[in-house]
C-alpha positions, 0 to 999 in steps of 0.5 A: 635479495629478499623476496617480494612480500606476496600483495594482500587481496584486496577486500570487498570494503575496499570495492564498496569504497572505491565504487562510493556504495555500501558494502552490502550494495558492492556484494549484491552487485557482485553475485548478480543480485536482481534489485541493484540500479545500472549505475552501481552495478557498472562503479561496483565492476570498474572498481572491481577492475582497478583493485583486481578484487577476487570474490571469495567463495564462501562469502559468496555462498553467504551473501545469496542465501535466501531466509525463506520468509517474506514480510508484511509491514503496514505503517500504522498507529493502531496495534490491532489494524491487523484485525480489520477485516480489510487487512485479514483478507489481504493477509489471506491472500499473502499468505497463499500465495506465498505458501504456493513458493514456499515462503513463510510470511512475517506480519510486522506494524510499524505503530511507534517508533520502537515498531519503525527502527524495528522494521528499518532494522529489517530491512538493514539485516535482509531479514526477510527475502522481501517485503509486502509494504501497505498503508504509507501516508504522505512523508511516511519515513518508511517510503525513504526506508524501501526506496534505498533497500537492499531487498524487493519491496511491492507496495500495496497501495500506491503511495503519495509521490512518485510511483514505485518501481513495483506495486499493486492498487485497486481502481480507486478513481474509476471506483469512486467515479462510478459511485457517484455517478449511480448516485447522481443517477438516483437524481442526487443533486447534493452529494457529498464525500467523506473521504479517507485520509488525505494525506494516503494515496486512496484517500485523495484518489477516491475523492478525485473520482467523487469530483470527476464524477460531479463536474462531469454532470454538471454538478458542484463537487463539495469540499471534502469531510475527512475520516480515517476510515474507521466507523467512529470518524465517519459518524463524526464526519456525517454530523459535521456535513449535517450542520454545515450542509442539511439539504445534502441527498446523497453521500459517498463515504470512501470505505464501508466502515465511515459509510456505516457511521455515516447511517448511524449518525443519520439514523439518529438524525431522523434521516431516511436512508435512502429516501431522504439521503442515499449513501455508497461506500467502498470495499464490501467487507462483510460490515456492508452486508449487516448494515442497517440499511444493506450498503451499496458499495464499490466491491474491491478484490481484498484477497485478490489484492494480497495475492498478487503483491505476494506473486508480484514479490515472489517474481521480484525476489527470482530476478523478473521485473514486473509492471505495477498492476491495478486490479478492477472495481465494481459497483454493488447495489443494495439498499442504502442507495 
């Protein structure tokens, strides 16, 4: 009687089938990966069960290896944005405090959709051990991206939407709400918002905080003129409130470079600053200091920001689960207000 022939091993595509995930999925379930929900982890171990599957080493070794990098991907049109002061100073602190867990860091800019599949190709291959995701806007595809990889993903900045597993954001509400609450302080009665993009999270969060401001003293919040943060639109945005509302005395621009328009345009308008219309904005980035006249602003920790979502990364990507943190802002009063 011939012998039984020996029953071949059964493979890990056939433990992602059974279980209904990816492949990449069922091997990150089985070497104990830190970022792989309950409930594939528990149909990745019944289906382990059922085939009688054996992990094979090698390709164990293979599957936990670790690139040695971690990416910064800001979701943007413009190829320079990595110029902006704001996103220096966060890249300086990225990078030191991924230098101090002997990561290397990845710069990438999703600015077409050649920039996209590249990073939605990122994420596929694991080429990176995590990523830093910033500058989300309202049905950014990327968020759909990072919600189903197979790698640590902290987003700087919260997105609009429900709140992401990991994250780290500035107070942009209780910011804005203490600008406008020093303007109204001044005895500014007419205070206007030139608020970011409203289709980002910080952009209809500092407007909130204008508005909670405004309602709190008993004042009527106007609607918003909106900018994306660069100096050009926040000149454009002041010359539109200029021709609709001309006895404005006050304006919150929600960054220095829109508040740094915003003198422009006054400036060229024969407004006085402050006498006639005092005007706070939001960062302190150096463009604050060299304003014409000196901006008051609300101080937000740039650097600070960039280095914690590294640290934040880095705990991740050693299988911890941090809380989302929000860092503190203050109010800064120079000349402008």
């Amino acid at each position: 009687m011939a012998e039984d022939a020996p029953r071949r091993q059964p493979t890990l595509a056939e433990v992602a089938e059974l279980a209904g995930v990816s492949r990449s999925v069922a091997s990150r379930a089985l070497n104990d990966a830190p970022h792989v929900s309950r409930a594939k982890r528990e149909a990745v171990a019944r289906a382990v069960r059922q085939l009688g599957y054996v992990p094979n080493p090698t390709a164990r070794a293979l599957a936990t290896r670790q690139t040695g990098a971690a990416a910064l991907v800001v979701s943007g049109e413009d190829p320079s944005i990595f110029a902006d002061p704001f996103f220096a100073q966060v890249i300086v602190g990225a990078s030191t405090a991924l230098e101090e867990a002997d990561l290397h860091l990845m710069l990438c800019l999703a600015a077409s959709d050649r920039g996209r599949k590249r990073v939605e190709e990122l994420f596929r291959s694991k080429g990176a051990d995590g990523v830093m995701l910033m500058a989300l806007r309202e049905d950014d595809p990327l968020a759909g991206v990072a919600e189903e990889a197979e790698m640590p993903v902290v987003f700087g900045g919260r997105p609009v939407g429900p709140a992401p597993r990991w994250y780290v954001d500035v107070d942009n509400v209780g910011g804005a709400r203490e600008a406008t609450e020093y303007l109204v302080s001044l005895g500014r009665t007419r205070v206007a918002a030139i608020c970011g993009r409203l289709d980002t999270e910080a952009g209809r969060a500092r407007y909130r905080g204008y508005r909670d401001a405004l309602l709190a003293a008993g004042l009527d919040p106007l609607p918003p003129q909106e900018g994306d943060f660069t100096e050009s639109s926040g000149a454009a945005a002041m010359a539109a409130l200029l021709a609709h509302r001309s006895d404005v005395d006050g304006v919150f621009a929600a960054n220095d470079n829109m508040a740094a328009g915003a003198l422009r345009t006054l400036r060229g308008a024969g407004r006085a600053v402050p006498a006639d219309v005092a005007v706070v904005g939001f960062d302190d980035l150096t463009v604050a200091q060299v304003a014409d006249p000196p901006l008051t602003t609300v101080h937000q920790p740039i650097t600070a920001l960039g280095r914690e979502m590294a640290r934040m990364l880095v705990t991740v990507i050693n299988g911890h689960d941090p809380s989302p943190l929000i860092l503190p802002t203050h109010l800064v009063t120079r000349s402008s207000a």
